[in-house]
Structures are given as C-alpha cells and as structure tokens.
C-alpha positions as CSV (number, residue, x, y, z in Angstrom):
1,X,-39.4,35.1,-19.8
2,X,-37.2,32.3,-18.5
3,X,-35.5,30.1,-20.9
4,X,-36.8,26.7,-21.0
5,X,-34.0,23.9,-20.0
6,X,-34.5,20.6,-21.4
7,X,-34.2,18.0,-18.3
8,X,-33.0,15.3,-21.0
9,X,-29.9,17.6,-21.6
10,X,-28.6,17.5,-17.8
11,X,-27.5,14.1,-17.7
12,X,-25.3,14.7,-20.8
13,X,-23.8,18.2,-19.2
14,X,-23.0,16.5,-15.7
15,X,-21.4,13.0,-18.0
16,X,-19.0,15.5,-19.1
17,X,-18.2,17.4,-16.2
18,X,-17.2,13.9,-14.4
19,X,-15.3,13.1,-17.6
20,X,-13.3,15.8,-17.4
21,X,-12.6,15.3,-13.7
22,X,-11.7,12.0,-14.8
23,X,-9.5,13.1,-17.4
24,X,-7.6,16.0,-14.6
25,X,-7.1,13.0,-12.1
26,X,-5.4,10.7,-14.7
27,X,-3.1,13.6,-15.4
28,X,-2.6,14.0,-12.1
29,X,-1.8,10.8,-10.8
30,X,0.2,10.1,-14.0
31,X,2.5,13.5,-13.1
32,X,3.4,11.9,-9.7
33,X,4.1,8.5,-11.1
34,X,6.6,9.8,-13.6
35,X,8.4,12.4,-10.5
36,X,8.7,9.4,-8.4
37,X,10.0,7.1,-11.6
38,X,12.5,9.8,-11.7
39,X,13.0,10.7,-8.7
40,X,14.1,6.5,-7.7
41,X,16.3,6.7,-11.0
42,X,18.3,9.5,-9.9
43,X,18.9,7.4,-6.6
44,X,19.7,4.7,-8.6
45,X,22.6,6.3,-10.7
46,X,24.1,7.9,-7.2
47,X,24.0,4.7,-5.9
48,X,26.2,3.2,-8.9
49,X,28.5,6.6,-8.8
50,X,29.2,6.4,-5.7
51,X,32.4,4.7,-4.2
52,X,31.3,4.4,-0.2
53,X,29.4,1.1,0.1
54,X,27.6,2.2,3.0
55,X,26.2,5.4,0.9
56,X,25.7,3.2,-2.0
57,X,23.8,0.4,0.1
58,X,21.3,3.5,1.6
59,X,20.5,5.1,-2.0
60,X,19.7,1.7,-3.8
61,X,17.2,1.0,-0.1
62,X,15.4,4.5,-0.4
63,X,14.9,3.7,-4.5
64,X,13.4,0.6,-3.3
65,X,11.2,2.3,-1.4
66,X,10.0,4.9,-3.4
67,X,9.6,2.1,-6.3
68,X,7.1,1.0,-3.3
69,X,4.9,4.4,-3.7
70,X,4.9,4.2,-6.9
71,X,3.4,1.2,-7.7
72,X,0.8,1.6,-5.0
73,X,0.4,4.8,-6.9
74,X,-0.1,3.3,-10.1
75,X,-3.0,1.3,-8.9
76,X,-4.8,4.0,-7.2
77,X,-5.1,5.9,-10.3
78,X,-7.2,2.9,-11.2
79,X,-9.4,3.5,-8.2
80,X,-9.9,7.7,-8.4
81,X,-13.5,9.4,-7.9
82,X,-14.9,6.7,-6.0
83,X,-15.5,7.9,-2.2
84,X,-15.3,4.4,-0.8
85,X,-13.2,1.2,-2.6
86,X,-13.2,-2.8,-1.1
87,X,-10.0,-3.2,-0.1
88,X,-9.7,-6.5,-1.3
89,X,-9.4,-6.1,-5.1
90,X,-6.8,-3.3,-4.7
91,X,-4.7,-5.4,-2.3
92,X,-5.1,-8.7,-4.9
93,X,-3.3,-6.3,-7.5
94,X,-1.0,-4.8,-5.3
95,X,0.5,-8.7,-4.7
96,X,0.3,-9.4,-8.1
97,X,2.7,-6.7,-9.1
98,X,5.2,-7.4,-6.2
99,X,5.4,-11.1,-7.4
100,X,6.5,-9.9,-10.7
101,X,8.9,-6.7,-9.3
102,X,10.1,-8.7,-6.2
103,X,11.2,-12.1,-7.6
104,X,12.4,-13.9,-9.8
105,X,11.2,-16.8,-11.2
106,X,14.0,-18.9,-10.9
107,X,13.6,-18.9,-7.5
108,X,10.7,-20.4,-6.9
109,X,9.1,-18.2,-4.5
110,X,5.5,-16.8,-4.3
111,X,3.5,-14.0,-2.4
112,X,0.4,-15.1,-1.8
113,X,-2.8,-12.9,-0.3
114,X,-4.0,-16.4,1.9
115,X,-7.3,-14.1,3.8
116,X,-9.0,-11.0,2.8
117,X,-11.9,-10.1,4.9
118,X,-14.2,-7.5,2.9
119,X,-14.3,-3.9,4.0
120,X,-14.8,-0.9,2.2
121,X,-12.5,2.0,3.2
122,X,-11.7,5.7,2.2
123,X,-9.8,6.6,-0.7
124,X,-7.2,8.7,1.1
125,X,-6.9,5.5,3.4
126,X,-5.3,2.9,0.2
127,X,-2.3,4.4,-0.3
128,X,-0.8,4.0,3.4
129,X,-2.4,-0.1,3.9
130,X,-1.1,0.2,0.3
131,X,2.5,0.8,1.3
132,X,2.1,-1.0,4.8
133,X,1.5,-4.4,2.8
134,X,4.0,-3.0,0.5
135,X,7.0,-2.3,2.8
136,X,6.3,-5.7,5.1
137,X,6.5,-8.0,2.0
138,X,9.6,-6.1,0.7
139,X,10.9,-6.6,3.9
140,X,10.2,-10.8,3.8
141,X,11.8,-10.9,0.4
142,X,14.7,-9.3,1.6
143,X,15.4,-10.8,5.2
144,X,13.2,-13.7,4.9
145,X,13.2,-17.2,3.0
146,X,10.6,-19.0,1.0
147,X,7.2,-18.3,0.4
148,X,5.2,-15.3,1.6
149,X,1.4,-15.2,3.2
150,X,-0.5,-12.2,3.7
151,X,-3.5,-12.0,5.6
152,X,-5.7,-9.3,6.0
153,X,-8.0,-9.9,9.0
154,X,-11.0,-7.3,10.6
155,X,-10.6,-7.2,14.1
156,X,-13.3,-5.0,15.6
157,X,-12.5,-1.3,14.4
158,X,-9.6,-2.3,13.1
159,X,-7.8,-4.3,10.8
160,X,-4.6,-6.9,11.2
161,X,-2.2,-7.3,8.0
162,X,-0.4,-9.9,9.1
163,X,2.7,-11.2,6.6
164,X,5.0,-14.2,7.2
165,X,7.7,-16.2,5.1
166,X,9.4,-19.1,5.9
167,X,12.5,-18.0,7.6
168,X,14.1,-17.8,10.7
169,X,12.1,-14.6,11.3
170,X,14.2,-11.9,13.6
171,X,16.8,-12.5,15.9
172,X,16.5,-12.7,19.8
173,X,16.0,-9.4,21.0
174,X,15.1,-7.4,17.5
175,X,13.7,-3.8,19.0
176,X,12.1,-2.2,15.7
177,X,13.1,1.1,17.7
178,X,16.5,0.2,17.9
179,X,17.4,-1.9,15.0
180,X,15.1,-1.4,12.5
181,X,15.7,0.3,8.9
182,X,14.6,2.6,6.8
183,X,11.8,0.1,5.6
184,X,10.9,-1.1,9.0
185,X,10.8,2.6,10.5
186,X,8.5,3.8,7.5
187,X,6.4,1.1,8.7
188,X,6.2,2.1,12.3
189,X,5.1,5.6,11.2
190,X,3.1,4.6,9.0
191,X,1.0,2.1,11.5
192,X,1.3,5.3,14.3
193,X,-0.3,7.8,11.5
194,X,-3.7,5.1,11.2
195,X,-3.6,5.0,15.2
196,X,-1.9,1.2,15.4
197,X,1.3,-0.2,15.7
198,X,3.5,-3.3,14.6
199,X,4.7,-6.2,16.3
200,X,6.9,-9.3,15.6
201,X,4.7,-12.7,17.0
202,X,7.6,-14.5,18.9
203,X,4.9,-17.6,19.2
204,X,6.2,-18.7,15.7
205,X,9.5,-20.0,14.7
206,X,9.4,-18.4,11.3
207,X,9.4,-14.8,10.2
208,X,5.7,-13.2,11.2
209,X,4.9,-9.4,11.2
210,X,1.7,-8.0,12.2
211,X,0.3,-4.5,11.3
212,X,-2.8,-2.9,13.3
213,X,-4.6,-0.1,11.9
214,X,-7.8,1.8,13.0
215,X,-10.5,1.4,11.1
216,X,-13.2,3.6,12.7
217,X,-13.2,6.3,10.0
218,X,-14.2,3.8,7.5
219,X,-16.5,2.1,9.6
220,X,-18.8,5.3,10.2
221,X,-18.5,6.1,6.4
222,X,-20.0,2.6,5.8
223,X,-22.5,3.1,8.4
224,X,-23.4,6.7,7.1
225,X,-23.9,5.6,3.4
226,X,-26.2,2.6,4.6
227,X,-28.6,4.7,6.7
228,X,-29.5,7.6,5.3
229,X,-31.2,9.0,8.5
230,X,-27.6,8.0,10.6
C-alpha cells in the first residue's frame, strides 16, 4: 500500500529547500567578498612597503579595482536566485555606493544616474555592466572634474552606458589601445566579452565615454518568459 502524502505539506518541504539555497548563496557570496577585501588589503600594504613609486602607483590602481568587484559583488548578493533582475534598481545602488567610496564631501561633487531605460537582464550578466559603470565612473573621478552623469540608454539589442564629467575629457589623439590603463583596458575587455566596444564622443568638449553591450541574450529570455508557447 502506498503511503499517503499530504499535498498541504509540499509547499512547506520546497520553502525550505529554497531557504537553504538561500542560506548556501549568502555564504557564498559572502566568502568571495571577504577574499577580495583581503586580497585589495594585501595590495594595499605592498603598495605602502614599497620604495619604487612606479610599483607603488600600480598596487594602490589594481586595489582600486578590485575594491570595484567587490562592491558590485556586495550588491549582487542582494540579487541571488532570481533568473532575471531590472537593471535599474541594481545600477541606482551601485551609484549610491560610489558617491560615498569615490568622494568626498568636501568636494562638492556628485554621480548622478540622469537615464535608466528598464530592461530586465540575466543574473550572470550584473556583475560585468556592474563593473563597466563601475570602472568608467572611477575613471571620471580620477581623470575628470566636476560632476558625473550616467545614462543607461536601450538601443535596439543593445544597451549604451554612457558617463560624462565636466572636464576637459582626453587629450587629442587618446588611443584606448595605446594609452589606456589598467582601468581603461579592463573596460575594453570587458565591452569585447558582451560583444561591444567603447568609444570616447569627440563631439563634446568635456569628458564623455560610451560603453556598448549586446543585449540579445536578455532580450530572448524576456521574450521566452512572456510567451510560453515561444
């Protein structure tokens, strides 16, 4: 004889399963946060040891940047077990934590997210338009002056994440191939690994970069989850 199964206990034994999965990703993506916490310490304290400026200079950039990862990190821990997030809300965090890393009050600056068109995209896609907004507002508070817009604009498959301050912007002749540092060549790779690229817009006097990424993966998810038959 078959045991009878109450249905009204199945909800309760799948509520647990998804806490527990719950409960195995917050470990996990609070392990990573704490190696890469550590990890831009230790970069930190070599860069303070050491006597060569040049050394010195390249230790304190690549702590920066890994300081990058791991707040975009933090905030994706926020967004785990969900197959599809708006890109929006995520991005309206991520600024809010740079403001407060970035600058300093004193100075009077702001980074501000000016457009956001909605679009839904793939978990495993936040984390690299995570660092790409990331890495080119770093880069304005750095090189650039004043304050700093971010705009987020859908074009067609894709997407544009345009950021501009209120500096001179780059020189005559900036090649991100040939100048460019570590910041600006992790940007180039990552715009190449979501099929787009990265441009300076020389129709502006002040300091504008533009990131294109595809968008076609998330746009056939979104179709997929709105037509069942697709």
């Amino acid at each position: 004889m078959m045991p009878h199964i109450h249905t009204e206990q199945m909800p309760s034994m799948r509520d647990g399963e998804d806490t527990w999965q719950k409960l195995q990703l917050h470990e996990i993506h609070h392990r990573i946060r704490n190696c890469l916490n550590l990890i831009c310490c230790t970069l930190q304290l070599q860069a303070l040891r050491s006597a060569n400026k040049e050394a010195s200079r390249a230790l304190s950039t690549a702590a920066d940047r890994i300081q990058s990862f791991a707040r975009v990190q933090g905030l994706l821990e926020g967004q785990a077990g969900r197959r599809r997030t708006e890109l929006t809300p995520y991005i309206t965090s991520l600024v809010r934590d740079l403001q407060v890393v970035l600058l300093d009050p004193v100075d009077g600056r702001d980074i501000r997210l000016i457009r956001a068109d909605p679009v839904h995209v793939p978990e495993d896609e936040l984390a690299p338009l995570g660092s790409i907004v990331a890495e080119l507002v770093t880069n304005s508070v750095k090189y650039g002056a004043g304050n700093i817009a971010i705009n987020l604009q859908r074009v067609d498959a894709g997407l544009e994440i345009t950021v501009e301050d209120e500096g001179s912007g780059f020189p005559p002749g900036f090649d991100f191939t040939l100048n460019g540092g570590l910041g600006l060549r992790l940007l180039r790779q990552l715009c190449m690994g979501m099929a787009g690229s990265l441009s300076i817009d020389r129709s502006v006097t002040h300091g504008k970069v533009i990131a294109s990424v595809d968008l076609r993966q998330s746009r056939q998810l979104e179709l997929s989850l709105s037509d069942p038959d697709a």
